[in-house]
C-alpha positions, 0 to 999 in steps of 0.5 A, a space after each residue: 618273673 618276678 625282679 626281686 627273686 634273686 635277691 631274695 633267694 641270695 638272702 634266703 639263703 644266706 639266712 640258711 647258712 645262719 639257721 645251719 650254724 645255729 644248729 650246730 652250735 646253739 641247737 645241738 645242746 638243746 635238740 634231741 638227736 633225731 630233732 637235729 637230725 631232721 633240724 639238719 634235712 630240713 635245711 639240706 632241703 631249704 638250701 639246695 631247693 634255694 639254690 634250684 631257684 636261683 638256678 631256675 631264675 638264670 634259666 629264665 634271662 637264658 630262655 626267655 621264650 619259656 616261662 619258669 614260673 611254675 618252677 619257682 611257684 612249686 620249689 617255694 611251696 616244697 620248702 615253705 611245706 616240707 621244711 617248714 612243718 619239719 621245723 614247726 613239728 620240732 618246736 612243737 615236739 621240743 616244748 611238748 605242745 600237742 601237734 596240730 592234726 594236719 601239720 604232718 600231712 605238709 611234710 609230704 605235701 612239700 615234698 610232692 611240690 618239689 619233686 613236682 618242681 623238678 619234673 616241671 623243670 625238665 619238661 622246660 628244659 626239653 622243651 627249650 633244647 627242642 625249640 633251640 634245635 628248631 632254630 
């Protein structure tokens, strides 16, 4: 895994808590309602997802004999496309740009990679405590 991960992911989600107080002081005049709405899942996503990784990250030092990868490969791709399009699809919407045709079909893209990344996890996981038991 890669050395940098951690780092990055604490500030990722540092930057996240700076997007979040954006949204409530600066935003919150300027969105509609729905906007911040989905403004504010978008980053509920990103933060908790963010934390996943950080969380899959120590899973990795713990089990070192299984490999997380395709964990934190499936939670980035879930927040680069589902949170990300969110935000893209409110930008559009707020200046009245015309969305681009596929930028919808990212939402639930992102949403599949999460879930994905959860269930990718626990197969690990079970894996893991089957080899731990072995031993």
């Amino acid at each position: 895994m890669n050395k940098y991960l951690l780092p990055i992911c604490a500030l990722a989600a540092g930057l996240t808590v700076v997007m979040g107080a954006m949204g409530a002081h600066a935003l919150k005049s300027i969105l509609l309602p729905a906007q911040l709405d989905n403004y504010e899942t978008a980053l509920r996503y990103q933060f908790f997802h963010l934390l996943a990784i950080l969380l899959t990250a120590l899973l990795q030092f713990h089990f070192q004999q299984i490999s997380f990868r395709w964990v934190v490969r499936l939670f980035t791709a879930g927040i680069l496309f589902f949170c990300g399009s969110i935000y893209l699809i409110i930008v559009f919407q707020h200046n009245q740009l015309v969305l681009p045709r596929g930028l919808f079909l990212l939402t639930p893209l992102g949403g599949f990679c999460l879930t994905a990344g959860w269930i990718v996890m626990a197969r690990l996981l079970f894996k893991a405590m089957a080899q731990k038991v072995e031993n």
